[in-house]
C-alpha positions in Angstrom: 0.0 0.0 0.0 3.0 2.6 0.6 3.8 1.9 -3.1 0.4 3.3 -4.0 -0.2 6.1 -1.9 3.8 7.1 -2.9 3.0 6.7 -6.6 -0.1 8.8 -6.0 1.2 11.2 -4.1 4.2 11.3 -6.7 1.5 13.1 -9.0 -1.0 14.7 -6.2 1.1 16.3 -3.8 0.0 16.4 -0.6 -3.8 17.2 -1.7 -6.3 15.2 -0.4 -6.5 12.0 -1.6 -10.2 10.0 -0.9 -8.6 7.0 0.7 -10.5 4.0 2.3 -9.1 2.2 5.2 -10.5 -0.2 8.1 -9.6 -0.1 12.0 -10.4 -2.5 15.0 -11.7 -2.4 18.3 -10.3 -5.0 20.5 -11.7 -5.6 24.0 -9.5 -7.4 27.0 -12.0 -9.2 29.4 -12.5 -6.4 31.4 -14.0 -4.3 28.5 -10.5 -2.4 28.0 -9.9 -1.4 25.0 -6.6 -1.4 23.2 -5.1 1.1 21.8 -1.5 2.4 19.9 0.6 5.1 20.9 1.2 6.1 17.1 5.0 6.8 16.0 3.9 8.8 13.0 1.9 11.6 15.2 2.5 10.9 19.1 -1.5 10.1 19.4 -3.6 7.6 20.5 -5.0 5.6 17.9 -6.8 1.8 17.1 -5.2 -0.7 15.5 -5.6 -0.1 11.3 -4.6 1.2 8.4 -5.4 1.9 4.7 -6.2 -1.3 2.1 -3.6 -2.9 0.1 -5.0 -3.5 -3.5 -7.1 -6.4 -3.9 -7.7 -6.7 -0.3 -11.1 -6.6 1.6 -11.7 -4.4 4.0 -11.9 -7.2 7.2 -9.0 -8.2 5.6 -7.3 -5.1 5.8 -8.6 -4.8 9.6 -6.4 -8.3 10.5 -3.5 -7.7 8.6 -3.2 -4.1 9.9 -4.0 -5.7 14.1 -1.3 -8.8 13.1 1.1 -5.5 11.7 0.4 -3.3 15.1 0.4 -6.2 17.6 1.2 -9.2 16.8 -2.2 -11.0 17.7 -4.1 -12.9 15.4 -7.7 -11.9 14.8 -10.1 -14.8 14.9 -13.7 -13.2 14.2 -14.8 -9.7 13.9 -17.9 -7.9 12.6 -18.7 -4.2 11.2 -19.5 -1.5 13.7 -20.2 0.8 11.1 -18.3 2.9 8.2 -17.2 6.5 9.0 -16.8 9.0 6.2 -17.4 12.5 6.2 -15.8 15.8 7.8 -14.6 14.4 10.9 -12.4 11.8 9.1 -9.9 14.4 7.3 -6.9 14.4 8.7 -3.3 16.1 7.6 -0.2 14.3 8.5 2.5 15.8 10.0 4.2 16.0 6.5 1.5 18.0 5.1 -0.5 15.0 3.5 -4.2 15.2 3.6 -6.5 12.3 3.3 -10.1 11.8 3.4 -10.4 8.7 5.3 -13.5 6.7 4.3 -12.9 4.0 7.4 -14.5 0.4 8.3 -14.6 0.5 12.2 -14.8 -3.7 13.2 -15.1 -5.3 16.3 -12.9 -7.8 16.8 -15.3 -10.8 18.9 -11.7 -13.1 19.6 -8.3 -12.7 19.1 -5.2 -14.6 20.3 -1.5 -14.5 21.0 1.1 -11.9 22.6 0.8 -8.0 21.9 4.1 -6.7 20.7 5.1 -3.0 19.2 6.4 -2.8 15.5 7.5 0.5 13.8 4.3 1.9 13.7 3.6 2.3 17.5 5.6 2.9 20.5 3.4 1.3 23.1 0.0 -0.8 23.4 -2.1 -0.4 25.9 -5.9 -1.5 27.0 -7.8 1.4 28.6 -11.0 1.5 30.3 -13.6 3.1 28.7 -14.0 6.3 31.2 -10.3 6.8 30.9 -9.3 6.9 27.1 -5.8 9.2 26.6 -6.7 12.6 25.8 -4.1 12.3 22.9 -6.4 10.3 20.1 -5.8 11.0 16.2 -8.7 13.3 15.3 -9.8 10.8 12.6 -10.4 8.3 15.3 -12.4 10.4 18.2 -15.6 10.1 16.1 -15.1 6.0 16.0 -14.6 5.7 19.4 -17.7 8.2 20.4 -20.4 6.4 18.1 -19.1 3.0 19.9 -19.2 4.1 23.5 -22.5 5.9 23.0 -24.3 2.5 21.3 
């Protein structure tokens, strides 16, 4: 996927680029919810990440939690699909994207969390005491889900 959005952004620039992309909401036993510490932008964010060509999108949600952390998702199902204002975002290197975002729930998962490149810490918080640091394209995801 890095080849693509390069190549695009090769003839683009960093203009917005409609880009569609699925996350995950995993859930320890005590309803914690896990979450990355991002390297790219120092925030808060939920395991995902854009789709590879010829990829689905739950596919894209496992490949991107077996990326982040290391575990292996078994089942999931679609929250719901977030488009819309609330999902632009501008990186730190001026690219903008208009996220277009698969939110799953991951029902079971298994084997040990562990950091790769893209984060610098995992960590399951309790609902009432989410970081106040989350990527702006994910605060809307996490608000529809706590307020269901």
């Amino acid at each position: 996927m890095q080849d693509y959005v390069k190549e695009l952004r090769e003839l683009v620039g960093s203009r917005p680029l409609i880009l569609a992309g699925a996350c995950a909401i995993l859930r320890d036993e005590a309803g914690h919810i896990l979450m990355n510490l991002r390297t790219d932008n120092g925030y808060w964010g939920l395991p995902g990440g854009m789709m590879e060509i010829g990829e689905t999108l739950e596919e894209t949600a496992k490949r991107e939690v077996r990326e982040e952390t290391a575990l292996e998702v078994e089942s999931l199902s679609l929250f719901q699909v977030f488009s819309g204002p609330e999902l632009y975002y501008e990186y730190p290197n001026g690219d903008k994207v208009c996220n277009v975002t698969a939110a799953y729930v991951v029902e079971s998962y298994t084997g040990e969390m562990r950091v790769n490149e893209e984060s610098s810490e995992l960590r399951f918080f309790a609902p009432e005491e989410l970081p106040e640091q989350i990527t702006p394209a994910i605060v809307p995801i996490l608000r529809a889900y706590l307020q269901r």
